[in-house]
Structure formats: C-alpha cells, structure tokens
C-alpha positions in Angstrom: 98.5 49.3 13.8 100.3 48.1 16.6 102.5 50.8 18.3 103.2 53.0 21.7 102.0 56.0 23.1 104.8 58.3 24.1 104.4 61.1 26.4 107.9 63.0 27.7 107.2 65.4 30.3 109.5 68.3 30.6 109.5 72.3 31.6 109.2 75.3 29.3 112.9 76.1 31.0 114.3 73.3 29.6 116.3 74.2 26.3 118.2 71.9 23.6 119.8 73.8 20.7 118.2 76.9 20.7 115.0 76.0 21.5 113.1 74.7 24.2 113.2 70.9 24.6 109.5 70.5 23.9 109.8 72.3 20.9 112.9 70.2 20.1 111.4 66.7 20.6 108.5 68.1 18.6 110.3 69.1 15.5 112.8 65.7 16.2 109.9 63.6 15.6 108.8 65.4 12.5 112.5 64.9 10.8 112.0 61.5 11.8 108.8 61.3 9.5 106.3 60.2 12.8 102.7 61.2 11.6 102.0 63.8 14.5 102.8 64.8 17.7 100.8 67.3 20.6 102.6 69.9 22.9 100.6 70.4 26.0 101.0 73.1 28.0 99.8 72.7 32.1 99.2 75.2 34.7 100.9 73.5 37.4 103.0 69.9 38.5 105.9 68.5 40.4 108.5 66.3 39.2 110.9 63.2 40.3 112.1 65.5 42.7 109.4 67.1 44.3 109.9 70.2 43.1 106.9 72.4 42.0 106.6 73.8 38.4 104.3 76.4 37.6 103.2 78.8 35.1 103.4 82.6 36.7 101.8 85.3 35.9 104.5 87.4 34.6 107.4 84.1 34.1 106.3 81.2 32.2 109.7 79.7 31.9 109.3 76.9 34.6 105.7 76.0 33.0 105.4 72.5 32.6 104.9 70.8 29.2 104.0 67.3 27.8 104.5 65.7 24.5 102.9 62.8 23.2 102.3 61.4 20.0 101.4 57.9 18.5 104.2 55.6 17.2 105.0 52.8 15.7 108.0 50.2 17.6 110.0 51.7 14.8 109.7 55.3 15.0 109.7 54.7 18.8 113.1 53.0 18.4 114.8 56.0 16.0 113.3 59.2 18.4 115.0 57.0 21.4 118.3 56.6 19.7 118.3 60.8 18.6 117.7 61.4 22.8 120.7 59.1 23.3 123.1 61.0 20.7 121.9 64.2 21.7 122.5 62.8 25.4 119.1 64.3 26.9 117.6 62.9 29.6 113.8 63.4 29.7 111.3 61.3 31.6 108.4 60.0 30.1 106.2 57.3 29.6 104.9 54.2 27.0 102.3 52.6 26.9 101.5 50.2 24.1 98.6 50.7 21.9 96.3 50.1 19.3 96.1 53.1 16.5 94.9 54.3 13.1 92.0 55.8 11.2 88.4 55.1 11.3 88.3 55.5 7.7 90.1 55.5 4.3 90.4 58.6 3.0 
C-alpha cells in the first residue's frame, strides 16, 4: 500500500484536553480507525527554537516525545484536518512510503 510515514515531535509538557499531546494524537488516530501508531519517548533534543528538552531526574515534564505511525493519503488527510479544528500546531514530518504485511494471515 502506498501511503506516508508521519512522525510529530512534541514535549511531555505539551497538553491538549486533559492529556498530554502525544497521548492525544495517539488516541486521535485510533478514533480515526489508522491501524497503529508508536509513542517514543527520548532522553534528550532541541527544537525550532533552540531550546533544549530533557528528561530530569526528578521532572519529566519537558521530556521530548515522537509519534509516528504508517498511513494511508486518506488517514493522513483526516488526522491533518482534526489538528486543524483542534487548532494545534505540532511539527512533524512525511515521508512517503511503501507499507503492509509480509504475509496473509
């Protein structure tokens, strides 16, 4: 199947309707029906801005975190319109890709 791979990169900080934006995107993808997504966790980073994030010791709230997951143009399409109404602006990237299963069940 022909399709993207999305990754949107984001802080442990970051929070949409209760819940941490990660967490958010992650559960907005399963309403959507898209087959899977991961949520990463990193050590350390830096974003657009130069700023350094970092998991601490005793404060994990400014710990970076990716998601990605495989998608096709139309379940790329539908997550980007639920960003757009929920106005968020996340960075991320796409790259497109082949994807599927190397056998039938």
């Amino acid at each position: 199947m022909k399709g993207y791979l999305l990754t949107f990169y984001t802080q442990q900080s970051r929070t949409h309707d209760g819940m941490s934006l990660a967490d958010w995107i992650v559960e907005e993808a399963r309403r959507l029906g898209i087959r899977g997504a991961t949520l990463l966790f990193a050590t350390e980073g830096f974003g657009h801005d130069g700023r350094f994030h970092s998991a601490g010791y005793f404060d994990l709230e400014d710990q970076p975190q990716q998601v990605t997951m495989a998608v096709s143009p139309g379940e790329s399409e539908r997550l980007f319109a639920r960003l757009r109404e929920n106005r968020l602006r996340v960075f991320y990237t796409s790259a497109p890709i082949d994807f599927g299963f190397t056998c039938d069940d």
